[in-house]
Biopython code that builds the backbone (N, CA, C, O; Angstrom):
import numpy as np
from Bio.PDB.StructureBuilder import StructureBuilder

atoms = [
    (1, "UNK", "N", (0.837, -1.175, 0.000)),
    (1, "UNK", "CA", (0.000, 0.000, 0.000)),
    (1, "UNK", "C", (0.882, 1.239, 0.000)),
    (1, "UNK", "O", (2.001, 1.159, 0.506)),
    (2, "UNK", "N", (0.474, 2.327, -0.508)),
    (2, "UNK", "CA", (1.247, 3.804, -0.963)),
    (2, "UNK", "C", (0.187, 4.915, -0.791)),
    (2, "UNK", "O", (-0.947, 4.917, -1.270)),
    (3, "UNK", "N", (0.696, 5.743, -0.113)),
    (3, "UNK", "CA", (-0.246, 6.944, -0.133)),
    (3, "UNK", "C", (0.541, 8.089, -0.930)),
    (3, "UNK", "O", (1.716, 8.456, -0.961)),
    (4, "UNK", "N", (-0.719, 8.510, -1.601)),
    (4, "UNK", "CA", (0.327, 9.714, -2.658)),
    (4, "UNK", "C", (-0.014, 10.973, -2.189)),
    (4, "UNK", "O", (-1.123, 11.477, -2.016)),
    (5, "UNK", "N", (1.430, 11.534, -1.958)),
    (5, "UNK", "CA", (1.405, 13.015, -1.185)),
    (5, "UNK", "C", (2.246, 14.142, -2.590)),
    (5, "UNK", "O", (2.557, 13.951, -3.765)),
    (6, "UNK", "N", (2.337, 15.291, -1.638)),
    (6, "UNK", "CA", (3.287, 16.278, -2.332)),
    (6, "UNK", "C", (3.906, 17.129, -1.795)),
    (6, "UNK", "O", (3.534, 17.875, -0.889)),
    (7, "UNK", "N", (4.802, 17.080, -2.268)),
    (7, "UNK", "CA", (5.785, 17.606, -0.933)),
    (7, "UNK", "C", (5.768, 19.035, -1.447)),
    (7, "UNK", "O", (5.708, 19.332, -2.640)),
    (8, "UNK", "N", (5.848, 20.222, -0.044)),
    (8, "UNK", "CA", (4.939, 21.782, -0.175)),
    (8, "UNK", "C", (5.842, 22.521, 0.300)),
    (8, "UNK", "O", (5.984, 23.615, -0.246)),
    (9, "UNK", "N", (6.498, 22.263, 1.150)),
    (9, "UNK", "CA", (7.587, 22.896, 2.475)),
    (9, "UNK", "C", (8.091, 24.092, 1.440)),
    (9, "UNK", "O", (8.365, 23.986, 0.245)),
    (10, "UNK", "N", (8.121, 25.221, 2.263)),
    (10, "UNK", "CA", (8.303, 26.093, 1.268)),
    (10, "UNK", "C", (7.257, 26.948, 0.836)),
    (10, "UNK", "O", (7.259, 28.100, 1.269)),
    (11, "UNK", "N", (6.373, 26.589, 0.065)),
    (11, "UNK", "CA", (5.474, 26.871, -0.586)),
    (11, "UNK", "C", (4.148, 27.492, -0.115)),
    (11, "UNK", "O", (3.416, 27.041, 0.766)),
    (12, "UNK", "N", (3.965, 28.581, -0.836)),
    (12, "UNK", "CA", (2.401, 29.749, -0.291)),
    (12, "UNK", "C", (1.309, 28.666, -0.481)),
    (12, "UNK", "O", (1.172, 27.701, -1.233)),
    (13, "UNK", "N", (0.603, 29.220, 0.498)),
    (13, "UNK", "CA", (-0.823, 28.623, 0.086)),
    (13, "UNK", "C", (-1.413, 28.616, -1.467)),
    (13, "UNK", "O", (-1.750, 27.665, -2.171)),
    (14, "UNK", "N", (-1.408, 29.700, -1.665)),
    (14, "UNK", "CA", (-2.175, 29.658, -3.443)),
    (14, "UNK", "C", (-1.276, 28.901, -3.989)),
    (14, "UNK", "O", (-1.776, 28.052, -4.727)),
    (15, "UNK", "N", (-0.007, 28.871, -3.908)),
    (15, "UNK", "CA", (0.875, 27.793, -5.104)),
    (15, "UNK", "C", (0.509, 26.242, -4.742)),
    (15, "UNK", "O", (0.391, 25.428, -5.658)),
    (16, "UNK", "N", (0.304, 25.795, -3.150)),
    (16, "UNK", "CA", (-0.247, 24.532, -2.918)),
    (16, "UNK", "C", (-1.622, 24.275, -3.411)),
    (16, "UNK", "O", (-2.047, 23.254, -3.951)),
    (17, "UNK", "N", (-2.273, 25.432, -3.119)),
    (17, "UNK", "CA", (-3.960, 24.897, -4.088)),
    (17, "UNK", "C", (-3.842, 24.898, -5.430)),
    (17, "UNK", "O", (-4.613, 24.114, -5.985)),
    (18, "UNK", "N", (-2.848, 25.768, -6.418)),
    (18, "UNK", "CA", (-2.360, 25.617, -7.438)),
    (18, "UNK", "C", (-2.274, 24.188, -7.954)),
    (18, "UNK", "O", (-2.796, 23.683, -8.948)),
    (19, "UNK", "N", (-1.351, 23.582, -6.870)),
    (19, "UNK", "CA", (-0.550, 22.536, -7.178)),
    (19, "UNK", "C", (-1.786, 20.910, -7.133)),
    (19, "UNK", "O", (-1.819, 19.967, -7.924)),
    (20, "UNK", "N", (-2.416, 21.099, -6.215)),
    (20, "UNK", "CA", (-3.571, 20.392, -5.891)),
    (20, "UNK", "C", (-4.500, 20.541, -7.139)),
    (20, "UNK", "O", (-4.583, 19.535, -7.843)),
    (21, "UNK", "N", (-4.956, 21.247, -7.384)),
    (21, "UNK", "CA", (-6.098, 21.842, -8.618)),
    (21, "UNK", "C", (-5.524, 21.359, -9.523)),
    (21, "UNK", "O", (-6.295, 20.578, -10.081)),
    (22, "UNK", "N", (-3.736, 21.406, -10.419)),
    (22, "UNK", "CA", (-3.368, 20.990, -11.509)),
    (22, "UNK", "C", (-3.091, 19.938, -11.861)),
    (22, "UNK", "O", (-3.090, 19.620, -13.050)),
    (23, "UNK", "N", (-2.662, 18.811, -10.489)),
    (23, "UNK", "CA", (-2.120, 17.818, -10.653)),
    (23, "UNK", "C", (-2.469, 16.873, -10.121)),
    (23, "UNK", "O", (-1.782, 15.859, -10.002)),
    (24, "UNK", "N", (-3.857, 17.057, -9.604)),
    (24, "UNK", "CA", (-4.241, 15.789, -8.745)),
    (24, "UNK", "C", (-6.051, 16.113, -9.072)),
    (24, "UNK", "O", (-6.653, 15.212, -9.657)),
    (25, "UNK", "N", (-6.749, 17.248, -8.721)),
    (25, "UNK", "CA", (-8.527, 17.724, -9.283)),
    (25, "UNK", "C", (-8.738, 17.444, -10.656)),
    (25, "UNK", "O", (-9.371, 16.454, -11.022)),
    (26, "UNK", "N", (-8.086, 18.520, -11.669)),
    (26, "UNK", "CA", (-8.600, 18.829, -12.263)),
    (26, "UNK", "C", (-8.024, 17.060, -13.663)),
    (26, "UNK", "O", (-8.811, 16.415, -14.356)),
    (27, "UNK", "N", (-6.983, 16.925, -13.588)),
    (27, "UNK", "CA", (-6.751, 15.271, -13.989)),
    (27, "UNK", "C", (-7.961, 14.166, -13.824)),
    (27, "UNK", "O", (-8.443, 13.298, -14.552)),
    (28, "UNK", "N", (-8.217, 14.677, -12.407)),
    (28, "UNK", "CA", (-9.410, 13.164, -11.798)),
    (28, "UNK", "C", (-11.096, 14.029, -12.355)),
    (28, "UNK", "O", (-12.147, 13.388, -12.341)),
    (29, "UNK", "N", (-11.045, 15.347, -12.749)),
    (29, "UNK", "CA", (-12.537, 15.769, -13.163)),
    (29, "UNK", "C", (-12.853, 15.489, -11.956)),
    (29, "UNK", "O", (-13.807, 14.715, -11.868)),
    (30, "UNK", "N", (-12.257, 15.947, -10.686)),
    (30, "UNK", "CA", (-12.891, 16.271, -8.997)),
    (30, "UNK", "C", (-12.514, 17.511, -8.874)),
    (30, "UNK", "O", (-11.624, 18.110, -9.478)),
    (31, "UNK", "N", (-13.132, 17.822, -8.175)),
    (31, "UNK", "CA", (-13.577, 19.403, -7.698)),
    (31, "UNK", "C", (-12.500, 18.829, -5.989)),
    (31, "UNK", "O", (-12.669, 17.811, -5.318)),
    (32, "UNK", "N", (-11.529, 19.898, -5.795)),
    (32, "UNK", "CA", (-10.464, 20.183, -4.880)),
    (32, "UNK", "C", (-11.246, 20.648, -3.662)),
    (32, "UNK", "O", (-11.469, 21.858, -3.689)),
    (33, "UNK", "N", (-11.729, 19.991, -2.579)),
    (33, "UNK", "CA", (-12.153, 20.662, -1.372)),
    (33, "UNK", "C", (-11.492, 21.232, -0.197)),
    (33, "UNK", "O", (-11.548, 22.381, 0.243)),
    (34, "UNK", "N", (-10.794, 20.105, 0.267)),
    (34, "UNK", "CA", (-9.808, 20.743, 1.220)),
    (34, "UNK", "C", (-8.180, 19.879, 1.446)),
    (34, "UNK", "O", (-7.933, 18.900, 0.742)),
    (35, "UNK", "N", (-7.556, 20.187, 2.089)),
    (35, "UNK", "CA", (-5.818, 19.071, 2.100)),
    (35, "UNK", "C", (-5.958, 19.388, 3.487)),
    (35, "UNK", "O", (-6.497, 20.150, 4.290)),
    (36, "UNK", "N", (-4.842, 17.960, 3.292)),
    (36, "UNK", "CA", (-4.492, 17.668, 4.742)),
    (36, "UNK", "C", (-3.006, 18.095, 4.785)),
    (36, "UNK", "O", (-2.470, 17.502, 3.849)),
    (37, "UNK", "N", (-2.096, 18.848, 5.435)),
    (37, "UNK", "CA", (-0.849, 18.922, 5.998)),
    (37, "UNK", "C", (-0.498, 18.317, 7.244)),
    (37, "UNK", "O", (-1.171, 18.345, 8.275)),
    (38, "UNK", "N", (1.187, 17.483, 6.974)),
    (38, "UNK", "CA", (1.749, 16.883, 7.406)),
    (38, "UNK", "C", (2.879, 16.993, 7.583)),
    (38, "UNK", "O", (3.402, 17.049, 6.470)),
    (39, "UNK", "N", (3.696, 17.069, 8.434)),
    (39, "UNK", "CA", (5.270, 17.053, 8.207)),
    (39, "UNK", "C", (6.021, 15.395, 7.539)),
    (39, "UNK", "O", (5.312, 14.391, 7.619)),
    (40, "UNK", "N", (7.032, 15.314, 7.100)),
    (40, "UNK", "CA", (7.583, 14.371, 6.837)),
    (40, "UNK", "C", (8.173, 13.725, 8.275)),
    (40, "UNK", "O", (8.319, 12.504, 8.342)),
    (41, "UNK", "N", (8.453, 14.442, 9.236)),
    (41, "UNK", "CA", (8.784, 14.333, 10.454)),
    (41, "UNK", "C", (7.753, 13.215, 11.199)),
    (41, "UNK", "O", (7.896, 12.062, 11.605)),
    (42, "UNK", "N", (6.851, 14.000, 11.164)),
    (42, "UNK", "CA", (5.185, 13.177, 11.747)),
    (42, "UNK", "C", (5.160, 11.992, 10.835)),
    (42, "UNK", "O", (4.329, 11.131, 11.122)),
    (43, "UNK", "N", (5.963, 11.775, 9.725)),
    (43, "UNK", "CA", (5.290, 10.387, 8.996)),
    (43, "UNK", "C", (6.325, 9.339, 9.218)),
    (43, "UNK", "O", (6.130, 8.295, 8.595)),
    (44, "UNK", "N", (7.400, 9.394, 9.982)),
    (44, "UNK", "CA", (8.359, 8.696, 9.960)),
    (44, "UNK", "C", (8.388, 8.782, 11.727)),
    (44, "UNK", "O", (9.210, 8.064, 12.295)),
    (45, "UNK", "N", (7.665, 9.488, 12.392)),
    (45, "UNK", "CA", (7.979, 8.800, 13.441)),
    (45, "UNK", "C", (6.751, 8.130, 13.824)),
    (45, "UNK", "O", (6.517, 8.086, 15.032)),
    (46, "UNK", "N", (5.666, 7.436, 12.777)),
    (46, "UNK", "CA", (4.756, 6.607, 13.108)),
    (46, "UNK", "C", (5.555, 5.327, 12.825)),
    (46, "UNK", "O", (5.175, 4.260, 13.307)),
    (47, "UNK", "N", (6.688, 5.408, 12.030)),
    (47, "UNK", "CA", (7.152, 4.246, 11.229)),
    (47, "UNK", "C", (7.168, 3.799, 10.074)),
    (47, "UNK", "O", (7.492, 2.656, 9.751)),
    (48, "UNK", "N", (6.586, 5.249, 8.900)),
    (48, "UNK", "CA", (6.190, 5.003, 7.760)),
    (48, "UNK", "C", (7.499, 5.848, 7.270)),
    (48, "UNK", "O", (8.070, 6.607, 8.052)),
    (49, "UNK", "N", (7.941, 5.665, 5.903)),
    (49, "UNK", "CA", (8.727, 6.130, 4.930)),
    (49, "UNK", "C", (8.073, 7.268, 3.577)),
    (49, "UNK", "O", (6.929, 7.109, 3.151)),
    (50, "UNK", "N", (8.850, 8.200, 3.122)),
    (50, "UNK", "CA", (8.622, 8.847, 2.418)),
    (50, "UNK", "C", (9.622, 9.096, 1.260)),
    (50, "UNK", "O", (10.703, 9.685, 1.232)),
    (51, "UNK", "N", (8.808, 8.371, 0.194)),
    (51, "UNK", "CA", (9.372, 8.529, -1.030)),
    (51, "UNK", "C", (9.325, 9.215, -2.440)),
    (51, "UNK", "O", (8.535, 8.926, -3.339)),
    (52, "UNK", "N", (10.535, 10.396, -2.490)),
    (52, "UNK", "CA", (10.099, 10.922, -3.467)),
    (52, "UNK", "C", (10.483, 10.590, -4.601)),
    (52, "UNK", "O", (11.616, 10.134, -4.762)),
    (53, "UNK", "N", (9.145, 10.841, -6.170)),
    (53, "UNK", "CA", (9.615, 10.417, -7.220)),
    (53, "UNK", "C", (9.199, 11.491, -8.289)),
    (53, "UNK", "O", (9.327, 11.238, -9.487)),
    (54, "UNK", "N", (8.719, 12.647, -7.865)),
    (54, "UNK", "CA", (8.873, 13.584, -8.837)),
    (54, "UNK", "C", (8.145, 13.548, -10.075)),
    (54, "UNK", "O", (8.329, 14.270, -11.055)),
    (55, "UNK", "N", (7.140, 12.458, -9.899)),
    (55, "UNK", "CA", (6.188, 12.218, -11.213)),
    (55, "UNK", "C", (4.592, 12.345, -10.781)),
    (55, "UNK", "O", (4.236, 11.412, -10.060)),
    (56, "UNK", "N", (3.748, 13.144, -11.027)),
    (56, "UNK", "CA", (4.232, 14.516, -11.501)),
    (56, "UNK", "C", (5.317, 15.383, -10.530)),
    (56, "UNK", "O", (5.653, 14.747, -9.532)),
    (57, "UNK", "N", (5.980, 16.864, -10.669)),
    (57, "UNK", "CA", (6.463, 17.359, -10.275)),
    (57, "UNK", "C", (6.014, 17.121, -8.357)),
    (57, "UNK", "O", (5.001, 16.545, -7.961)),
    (58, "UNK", "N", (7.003, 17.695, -7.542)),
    (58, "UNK", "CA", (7.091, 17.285, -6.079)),
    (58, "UNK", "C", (5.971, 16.437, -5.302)),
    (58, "UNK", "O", (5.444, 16.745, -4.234)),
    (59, "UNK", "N", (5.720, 15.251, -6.117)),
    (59, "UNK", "CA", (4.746, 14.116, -5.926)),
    (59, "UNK", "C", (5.913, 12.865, -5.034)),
    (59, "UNK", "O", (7.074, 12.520, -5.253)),
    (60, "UNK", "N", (4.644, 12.385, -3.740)),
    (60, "UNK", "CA", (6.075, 11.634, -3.536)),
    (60, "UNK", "C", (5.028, 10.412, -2.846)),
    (60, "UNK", "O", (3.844, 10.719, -2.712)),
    (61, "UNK", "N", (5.487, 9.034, -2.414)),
    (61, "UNK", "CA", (4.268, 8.113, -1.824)),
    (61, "UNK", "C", (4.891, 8.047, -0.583)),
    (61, "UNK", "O", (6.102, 8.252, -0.491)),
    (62, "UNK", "N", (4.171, 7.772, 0.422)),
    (62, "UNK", "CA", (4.434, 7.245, 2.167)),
    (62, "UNK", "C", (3.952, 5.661, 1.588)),
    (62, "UNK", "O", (3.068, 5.179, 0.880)),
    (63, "UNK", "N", (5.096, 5.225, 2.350)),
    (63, "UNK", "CA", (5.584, 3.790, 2.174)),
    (63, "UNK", "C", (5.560, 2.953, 3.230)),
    (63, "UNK", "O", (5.807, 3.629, 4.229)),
    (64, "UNK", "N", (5.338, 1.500, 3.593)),
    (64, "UNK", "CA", (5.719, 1.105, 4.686)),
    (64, "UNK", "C", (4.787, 0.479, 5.785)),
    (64, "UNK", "O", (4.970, -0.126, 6.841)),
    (65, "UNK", "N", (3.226, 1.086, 4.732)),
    (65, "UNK", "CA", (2.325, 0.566, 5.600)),
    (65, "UNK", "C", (1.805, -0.996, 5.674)),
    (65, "UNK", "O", (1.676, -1.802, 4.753)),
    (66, "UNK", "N", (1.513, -1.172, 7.281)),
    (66, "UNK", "CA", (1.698, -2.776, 7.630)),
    (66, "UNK", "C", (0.530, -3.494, 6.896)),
    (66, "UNK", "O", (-0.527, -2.906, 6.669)),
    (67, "UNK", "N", (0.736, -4.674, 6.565)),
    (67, "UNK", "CA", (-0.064, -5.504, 5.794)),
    (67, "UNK", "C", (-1.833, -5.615, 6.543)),
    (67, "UNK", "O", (-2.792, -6.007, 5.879)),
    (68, "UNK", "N", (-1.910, -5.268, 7.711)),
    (68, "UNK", "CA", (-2.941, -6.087, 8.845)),
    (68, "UNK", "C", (-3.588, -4.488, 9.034)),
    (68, "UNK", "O", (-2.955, -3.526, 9.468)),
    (69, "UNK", "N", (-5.082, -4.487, 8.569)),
    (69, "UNK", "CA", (-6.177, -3.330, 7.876)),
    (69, "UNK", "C", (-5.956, -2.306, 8.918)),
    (69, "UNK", "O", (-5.771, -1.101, 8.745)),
    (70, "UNK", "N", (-6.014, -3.120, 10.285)),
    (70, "UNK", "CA", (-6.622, -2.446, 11.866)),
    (70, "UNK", "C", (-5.249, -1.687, 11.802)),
    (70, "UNK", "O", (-5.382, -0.484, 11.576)),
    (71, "UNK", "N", (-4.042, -2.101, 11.943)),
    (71, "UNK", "CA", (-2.840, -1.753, 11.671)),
    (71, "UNK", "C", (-2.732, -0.319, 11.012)),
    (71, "UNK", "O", (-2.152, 0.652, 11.498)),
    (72, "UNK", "N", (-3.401, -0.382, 9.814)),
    (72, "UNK", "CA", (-2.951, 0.724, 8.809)),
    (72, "UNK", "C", (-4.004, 1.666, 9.497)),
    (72, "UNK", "O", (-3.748, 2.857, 9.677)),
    (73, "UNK", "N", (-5.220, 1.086, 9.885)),
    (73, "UNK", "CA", (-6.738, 2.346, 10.631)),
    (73, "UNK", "C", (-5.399, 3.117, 11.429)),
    (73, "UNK", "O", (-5.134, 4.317, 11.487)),
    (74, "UNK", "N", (-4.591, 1.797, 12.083)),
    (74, "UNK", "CA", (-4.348, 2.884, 13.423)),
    (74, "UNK", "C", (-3.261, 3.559, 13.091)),
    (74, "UNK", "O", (-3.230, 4.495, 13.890)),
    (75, "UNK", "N", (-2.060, 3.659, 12.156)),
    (75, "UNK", "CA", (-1.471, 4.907, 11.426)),
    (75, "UNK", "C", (-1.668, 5.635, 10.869)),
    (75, "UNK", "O", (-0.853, 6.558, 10.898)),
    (76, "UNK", "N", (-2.996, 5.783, 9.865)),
    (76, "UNK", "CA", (-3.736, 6.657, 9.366)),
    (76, "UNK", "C", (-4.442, 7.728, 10.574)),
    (76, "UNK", "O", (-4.529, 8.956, 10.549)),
    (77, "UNK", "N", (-4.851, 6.845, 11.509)),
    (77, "UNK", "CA", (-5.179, 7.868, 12.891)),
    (77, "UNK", "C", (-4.523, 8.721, 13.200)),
    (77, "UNK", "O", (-4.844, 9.888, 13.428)),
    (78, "UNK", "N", (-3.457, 8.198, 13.245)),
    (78, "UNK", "CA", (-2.270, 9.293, 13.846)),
    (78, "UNK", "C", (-1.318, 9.955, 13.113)),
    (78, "UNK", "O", (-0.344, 10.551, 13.574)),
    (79, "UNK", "N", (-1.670, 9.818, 11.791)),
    (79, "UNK", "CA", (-1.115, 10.742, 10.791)),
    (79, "UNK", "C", (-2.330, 11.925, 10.931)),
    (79, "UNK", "O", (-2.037, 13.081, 11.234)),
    (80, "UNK", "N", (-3.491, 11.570, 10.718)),
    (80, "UNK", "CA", (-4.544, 12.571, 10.886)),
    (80, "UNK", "C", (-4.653, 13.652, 12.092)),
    (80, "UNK", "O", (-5.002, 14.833, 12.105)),
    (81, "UNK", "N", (-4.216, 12.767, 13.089)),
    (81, "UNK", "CA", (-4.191, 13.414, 14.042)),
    (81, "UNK", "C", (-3.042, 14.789, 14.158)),
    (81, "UNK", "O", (-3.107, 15.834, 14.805)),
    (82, "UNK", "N", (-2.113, 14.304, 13.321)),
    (82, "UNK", "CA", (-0.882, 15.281, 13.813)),
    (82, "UNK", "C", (-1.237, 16.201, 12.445)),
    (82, "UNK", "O", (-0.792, 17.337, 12.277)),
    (83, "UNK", "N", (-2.033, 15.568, 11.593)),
    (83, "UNK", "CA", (-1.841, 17.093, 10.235)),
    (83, "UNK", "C", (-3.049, 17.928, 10.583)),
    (83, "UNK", "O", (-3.919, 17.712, 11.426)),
    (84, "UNK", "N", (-2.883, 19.066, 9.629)),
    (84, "UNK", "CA", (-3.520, 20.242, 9.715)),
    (84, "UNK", "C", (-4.738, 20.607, 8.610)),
    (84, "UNK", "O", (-4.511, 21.179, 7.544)),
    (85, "UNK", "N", (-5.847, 20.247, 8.982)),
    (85, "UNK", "CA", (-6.841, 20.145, 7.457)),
    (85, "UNK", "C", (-6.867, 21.982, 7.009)),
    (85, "UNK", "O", (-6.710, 22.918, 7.792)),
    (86, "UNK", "N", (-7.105, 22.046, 5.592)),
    (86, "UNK", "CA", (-7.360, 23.216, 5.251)),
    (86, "UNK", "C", (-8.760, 23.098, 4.258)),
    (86, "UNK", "O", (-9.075, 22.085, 3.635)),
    (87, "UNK", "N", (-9.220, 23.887, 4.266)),
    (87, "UNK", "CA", (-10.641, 23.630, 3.745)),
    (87, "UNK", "C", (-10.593, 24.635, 2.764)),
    (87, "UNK", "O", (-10.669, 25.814, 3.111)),
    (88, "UNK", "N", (-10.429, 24.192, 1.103)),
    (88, "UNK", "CA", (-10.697, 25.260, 0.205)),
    (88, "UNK", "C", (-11.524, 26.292, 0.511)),
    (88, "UNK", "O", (-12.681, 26.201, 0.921)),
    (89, "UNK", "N", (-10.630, 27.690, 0.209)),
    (89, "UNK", "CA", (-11.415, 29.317, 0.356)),
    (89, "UNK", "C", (-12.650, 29.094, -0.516)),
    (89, "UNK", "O", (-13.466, 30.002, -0.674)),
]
sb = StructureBuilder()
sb.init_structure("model")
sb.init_model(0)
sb.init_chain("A")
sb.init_seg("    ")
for serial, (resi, resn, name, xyz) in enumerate(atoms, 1):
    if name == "N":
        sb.init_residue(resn, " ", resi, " ")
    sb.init_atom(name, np.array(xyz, "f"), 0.0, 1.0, " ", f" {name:<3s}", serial, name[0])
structure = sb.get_structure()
């Protein structure tokens, strides 16, 4: 299993909804509601890995997650827990 992120650090808000809207909404014909922020910090000290591959541009997957469902509920918890939702203006 892979979760596909994008790595932002750096980056204004409008260039991240930019980046969201061009390369991940408007591709899937979904309408962009809100993101979740995360540090890479917070994803590696659940025990998960972060890999970047630059396809599309600063696209990268979190890696690492355990085979056993309840397992992954309960790192997804606590990734949620530590990011920051933003809710499209």
């Amino acid at each position: 299993m892979e979760t596909s992120v994008f790595r932002v650090r750096g980056r204004g808000a409008d260039e991240i909804w930019d980046l969201g809207q061009r390369l991940v909404a408007s591709p899937l014909g979904r309408p962009l509601r809100a993101r979740a922020d995360i540090t890479t910090r917070e994803v590696l000290e659940v025990g998960l890995a972060i890999h970047p591959d630059n396809r599309p541009e600063r696209h990268a997957t979190i890696r690492g997650w355990p085979e056993e469902k309840e397992r992954q509920m309960i790192l997804a918890t606590e990734l949620a827990a530590a990011s920051q939702l933003h809710v499209r203006p």
